[in-house]
PASESE-706459 format. One line per 4 residues: number of its first residue (from 1); for each residue x, y, z of C-alpha. Coordinates in steps of 0.5 Angstrom, whole numbers, padded with zeros to 4 digits. Layout:
N
NUM	X/Y/Z | ...
END
This chain:
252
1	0089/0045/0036 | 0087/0045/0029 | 0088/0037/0029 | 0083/0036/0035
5	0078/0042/0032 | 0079/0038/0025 | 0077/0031/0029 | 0071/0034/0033
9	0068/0037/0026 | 0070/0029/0023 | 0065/0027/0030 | 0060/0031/0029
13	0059/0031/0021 | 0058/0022/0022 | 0053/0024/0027 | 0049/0029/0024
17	0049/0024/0017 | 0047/0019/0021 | 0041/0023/0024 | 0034/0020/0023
21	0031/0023/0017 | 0025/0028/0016 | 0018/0025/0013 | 0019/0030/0007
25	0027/0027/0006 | 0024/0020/0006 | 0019/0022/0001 | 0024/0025/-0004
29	0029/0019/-0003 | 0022/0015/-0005 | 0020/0020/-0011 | 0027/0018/-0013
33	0027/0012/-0014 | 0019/0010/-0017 | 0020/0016/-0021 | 0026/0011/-0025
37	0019/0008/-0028 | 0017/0011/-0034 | 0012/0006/-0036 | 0011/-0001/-0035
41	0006/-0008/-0036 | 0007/-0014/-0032 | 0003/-0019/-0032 | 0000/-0021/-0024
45	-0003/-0027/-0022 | -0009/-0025/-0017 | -0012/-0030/-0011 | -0017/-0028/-0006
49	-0021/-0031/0000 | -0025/-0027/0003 | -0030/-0029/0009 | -0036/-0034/0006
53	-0033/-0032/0000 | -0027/-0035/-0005 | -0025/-0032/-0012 | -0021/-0037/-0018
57	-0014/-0035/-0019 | -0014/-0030/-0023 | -0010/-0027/-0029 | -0009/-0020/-0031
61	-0004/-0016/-0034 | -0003/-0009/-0032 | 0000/-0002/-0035 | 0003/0003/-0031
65	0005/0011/-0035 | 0007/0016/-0031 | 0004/0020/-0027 | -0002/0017/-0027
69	-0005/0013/-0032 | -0007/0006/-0030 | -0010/0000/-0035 | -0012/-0006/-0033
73	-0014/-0013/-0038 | -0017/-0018/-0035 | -0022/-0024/-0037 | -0029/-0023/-0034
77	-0029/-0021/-0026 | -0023/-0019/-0022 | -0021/-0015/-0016 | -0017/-0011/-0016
81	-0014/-0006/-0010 | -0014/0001/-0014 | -0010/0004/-0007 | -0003/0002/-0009
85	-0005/-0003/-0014 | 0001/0002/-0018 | 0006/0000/-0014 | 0007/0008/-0012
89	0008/0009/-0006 | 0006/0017/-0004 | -0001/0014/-0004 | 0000/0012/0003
93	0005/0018/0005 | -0001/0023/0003 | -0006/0019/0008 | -0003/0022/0013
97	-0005/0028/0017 | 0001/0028/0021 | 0007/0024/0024 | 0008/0022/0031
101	0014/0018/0030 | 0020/0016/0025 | 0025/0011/0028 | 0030/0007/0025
105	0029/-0001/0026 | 0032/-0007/0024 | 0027/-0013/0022 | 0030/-0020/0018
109	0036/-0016/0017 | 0034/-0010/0013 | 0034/-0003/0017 | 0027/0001/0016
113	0025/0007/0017 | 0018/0006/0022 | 0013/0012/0020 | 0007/0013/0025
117	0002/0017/0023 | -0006/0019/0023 | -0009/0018/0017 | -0016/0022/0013
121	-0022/0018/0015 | -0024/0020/0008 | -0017/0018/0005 | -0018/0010/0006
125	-0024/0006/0003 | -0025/0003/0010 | -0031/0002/0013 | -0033/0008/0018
129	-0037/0009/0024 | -0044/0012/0022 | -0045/0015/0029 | -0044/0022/0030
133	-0041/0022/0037 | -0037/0015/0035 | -0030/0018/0030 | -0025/0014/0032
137	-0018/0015/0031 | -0015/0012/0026 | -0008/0011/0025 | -0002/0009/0021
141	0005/0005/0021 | 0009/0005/0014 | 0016/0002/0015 | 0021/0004/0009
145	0027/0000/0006 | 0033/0004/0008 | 0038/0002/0003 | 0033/0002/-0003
149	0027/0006/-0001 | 0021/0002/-0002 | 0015/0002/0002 | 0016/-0005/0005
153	0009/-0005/0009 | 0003/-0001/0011 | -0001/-0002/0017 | -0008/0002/0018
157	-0010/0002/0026 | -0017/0002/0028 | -0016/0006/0035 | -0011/0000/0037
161	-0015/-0005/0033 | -0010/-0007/0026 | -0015/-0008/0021 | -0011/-0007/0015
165	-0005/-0008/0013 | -0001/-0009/0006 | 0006/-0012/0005 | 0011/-0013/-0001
169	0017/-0016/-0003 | 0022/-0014/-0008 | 0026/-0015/-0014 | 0030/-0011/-0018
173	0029/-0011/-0026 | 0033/-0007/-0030 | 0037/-0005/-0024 | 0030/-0002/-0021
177	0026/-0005/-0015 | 0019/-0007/-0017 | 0014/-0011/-0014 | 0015/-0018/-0013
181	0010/-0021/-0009 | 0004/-0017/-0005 | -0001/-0019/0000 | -0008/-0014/0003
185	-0010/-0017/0010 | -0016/-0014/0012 | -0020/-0016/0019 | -0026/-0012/0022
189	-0029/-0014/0028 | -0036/-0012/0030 | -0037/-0010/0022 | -0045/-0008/0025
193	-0043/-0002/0028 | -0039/0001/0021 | -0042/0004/0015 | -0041/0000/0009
197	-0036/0002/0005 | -0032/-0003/0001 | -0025/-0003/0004 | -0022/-0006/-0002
201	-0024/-0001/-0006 | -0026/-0007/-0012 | -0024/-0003/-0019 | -0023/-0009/-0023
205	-0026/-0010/-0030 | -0033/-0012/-0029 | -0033/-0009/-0022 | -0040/-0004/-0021
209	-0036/-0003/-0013 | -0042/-0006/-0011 | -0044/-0003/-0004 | -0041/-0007/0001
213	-0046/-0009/0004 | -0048/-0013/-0001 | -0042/-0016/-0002 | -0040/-0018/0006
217	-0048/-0022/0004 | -0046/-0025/-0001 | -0040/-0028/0001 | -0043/-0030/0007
221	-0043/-0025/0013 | -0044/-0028/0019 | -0048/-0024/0024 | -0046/-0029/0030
225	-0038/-0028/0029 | -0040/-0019/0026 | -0034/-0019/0023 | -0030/-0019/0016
229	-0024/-0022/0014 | -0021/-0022/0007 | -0014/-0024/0004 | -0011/-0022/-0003
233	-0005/-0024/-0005 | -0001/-0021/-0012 | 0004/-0024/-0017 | 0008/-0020/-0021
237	0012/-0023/-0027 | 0014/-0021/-0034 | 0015/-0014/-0033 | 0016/-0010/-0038
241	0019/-0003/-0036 | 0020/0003/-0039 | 0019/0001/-0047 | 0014/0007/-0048
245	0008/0005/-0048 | 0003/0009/-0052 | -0002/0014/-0049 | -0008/0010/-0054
249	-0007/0005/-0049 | -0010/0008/-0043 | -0016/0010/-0047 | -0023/0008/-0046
END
């Protein structure tokens, strides 16, 4: 009797370890891991193509200090995504209102967390309707590395319609896991019927955040296709993590 008693705990301990964590379990287990980062400089390498519009590959050189403190230096004019542009990823998990759905999924090899939500409106830079009688849903999916609990991905869903989406792949560095490789997609169709803010949030050096508007014109916006288009891709290199960066540097 005890043999099988000891047995059937053995059993249902395996089964309840394995169980699909809540949301708040996987934000610990994320939290955990950025907050091995204490501050960093990494130098990226940014391209952009947007719809009747092409940016030069830019260089820049970032600074990360816990929690918030950002810094950018750059050359001239850059874009650069203020939402992530960090690399911390309970930016994303604070957009949700609530969660539908967690679910464990295998994709090339990797087991992922899939977390599907409902997003604040106000909490993404993305164009929204002007109509009163016109609030669409919007969604959200973020799929998390269950083995090294990283944000792989983060995809926005206007009703059903994917309108953003971020993906990154990782390295480890002084046996933490940083951004590798970064790319912003963003495609809107019947861009007319939507307010004109900037989706990409642009908070470069030598960005004013021009209104959206101006800027989908002077990229050369076509009223026949009524749609926006736009690509940014991001390379870290040389990082730095965790040398003590002095507070002086993040001051204007």
């Amino acid at each position: 009797m005890k043999l099988f008693i000891s047995f059937y705990l053995l059993v249902l301990s395996t089964i309840c370890g394995g169980s699909t964590p809540d949301i708040d379990q996987i934000r610990d287990n994320i939290i955990n891991q950025f907050s091995q980062i204490e501050d960093y400089q990494v130098d990226i390498k940014i391209s952009v193509k947007m719809t009747g519009f092409r940016m030069p590959k830019k260089k820049i050189k970032l600074y990360y200090k816990s929690p918030d403190k950002l810094k950018v230096k750059t050359k001239g004019f850059a874009i650069l995504p203020k939402t992530g542009a960090d690399g911390n990823p309970n930016e994303f998990l604070d957009m949700f209102t609530d969660i539908t759905e967690i679910k464990l999924i295998s994709h090339d090899n990797k087991s992922l967390y899939e977390i599907t939500g409902n997003v604040n409106r106000d909490s993404l830079k993305i164009p929204i309707s002007t109509e009163k009688d016109e609030i669409p849903n919007i969604s959200m999916k973020v799929f998390v590395d269950a083995d090294h609990w990283v944000m792989t991905k983060a995809a926005v869903y206007l009703e059903s319609e994917n309108i953003f989406t971020i993906e990154t792949s990782y390295i480890e560095v002084s046996q933490i896991m940083v951004p590798e490789k970064t790319v912003f997609k963003i495609g809107i169709k019947g861009i007319s019927r939507w307010s004109t803010q900037n989706p990409f949030d642009f908070g470069g050096p030598g960005s004013d955040r021009q209104d959206f508007e101006n800027i989908a014109k002077n990229a050369g916006y076509d009223k026949d296709k009524d749609e926006f288009v736009g690509e940014m891709v991001m390379k870290f290199s040389k990082y730095k993590i965790n040398k003590g960066l002095d507070d002086s540097l993040f001051e204007e």
